[in-house]
Every structure is written in C-alpha cells, then in structure tokens.
N, C-alpha and C positions, 0 to 999 in steps of 0.2 A: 409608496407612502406619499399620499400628502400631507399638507401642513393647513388644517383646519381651521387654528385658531391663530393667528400671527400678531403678535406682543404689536407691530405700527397697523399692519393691513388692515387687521379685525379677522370680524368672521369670516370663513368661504360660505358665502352663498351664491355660488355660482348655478346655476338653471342649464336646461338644455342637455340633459346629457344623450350621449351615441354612442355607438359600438364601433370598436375598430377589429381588424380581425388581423393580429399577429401571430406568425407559424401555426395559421389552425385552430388558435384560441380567441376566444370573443373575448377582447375587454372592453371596459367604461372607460369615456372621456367625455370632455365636455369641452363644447364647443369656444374657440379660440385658445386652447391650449398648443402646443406644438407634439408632434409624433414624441419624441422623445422623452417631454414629460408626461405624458398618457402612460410609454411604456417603463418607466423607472417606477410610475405610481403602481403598478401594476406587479412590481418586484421582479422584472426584468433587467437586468444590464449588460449585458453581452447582444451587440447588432450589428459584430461582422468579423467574421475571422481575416486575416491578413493572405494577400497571395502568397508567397513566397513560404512562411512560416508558421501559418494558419496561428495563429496566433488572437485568443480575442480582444477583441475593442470596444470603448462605449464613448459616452459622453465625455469630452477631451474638455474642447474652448468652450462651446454651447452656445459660439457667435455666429457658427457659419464657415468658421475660416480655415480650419482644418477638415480631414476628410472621417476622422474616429468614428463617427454616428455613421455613418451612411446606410443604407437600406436597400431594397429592393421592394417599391410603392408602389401597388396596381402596375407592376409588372416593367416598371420603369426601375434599372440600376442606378444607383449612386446619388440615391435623394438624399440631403443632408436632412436628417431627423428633427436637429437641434432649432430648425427656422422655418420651416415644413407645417403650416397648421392642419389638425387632423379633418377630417370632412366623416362625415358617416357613411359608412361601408367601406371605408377603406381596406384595400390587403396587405399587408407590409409581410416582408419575408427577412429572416435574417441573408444578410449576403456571406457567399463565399468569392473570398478573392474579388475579382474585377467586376465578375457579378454578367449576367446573362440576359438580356432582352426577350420577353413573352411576347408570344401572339393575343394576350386579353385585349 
C-alpha cells in the first residue's frame, strides 16, 4: 500500500518507476524509495525468518538500527531493507537465519 494522497505531502507524483525482483516476483518501485517500502507497498511483510526459531520478522525501527528487515540483495546477506535504496533489477531473497553468500 501506498499512500497516494497525503493530507501535508499532497499528491504522489513520483516518476521513474523499476522493477525489483523479490523471491521470484517482479514488483514496482520507484526510484529513491528504500527495499523495504517497495516491498510492504507490494503487500509483503515477512523478510526473514530468525536462526534459532525461524521465527518471521519485518520492519522493526525502519532506522537502520536493528537487524528485523534484513535480506539477502543480489546475493549479499544481511542488507538492512529499511535504509537500502532500491536500484532496478534488483534480487532480494527473503533470508533464512544468518543467511548464505552467492557466487552472482
């Protein structure tokens, strides 16, 4: 979900949009937004299960300062989502656990 019309902001007219590609799925975003708002707009929120208790997690602080969001970004584990801006063609993978470094 975004928020289209916002009572202070105004309208979104934001331009440029891209495609990110989360677990296999193409979605919209739009350039200078952050992974994380791409993928909650998207109706996604679960981006990583816990080690120990697999447990899901999403958007916690949304400042960076915890590890809740984290990911696995063109093949790189433990990107924080929430401060991360999206670039087109991006891969993001949900993580499990501590999460696994690719050869891409």
């Amino acid at each position: 979900m975004r928020i289209l019309n916002h009572p202070i902001l105004g309208k979104d007219e934001r331009e440029n949009p891209i495609t990110i590609t989360v677990d296999d799925e193409k979605i919209k975003a739009y350039e200078g937004e952050t992974i994380a708002s791409a993928i909650l707009a998207s109706g996604k929120s679960v981006f990583r299960y816990t080690r120990k208790h697999r447990q899901p997690r999403g958007v916690y602080c949304a400042i960076g300062r915890c590890t809740d969001c984290v990911m696995t970004v063109d093949g790189i584990p433990n990107v924080r989502t929430c401060v991360e801006l999206v670039r087109d063609g991006m891969i993001i993978e949900t993580q499990h656990g501590l999460g696994k470094w690719s050869d891409q």
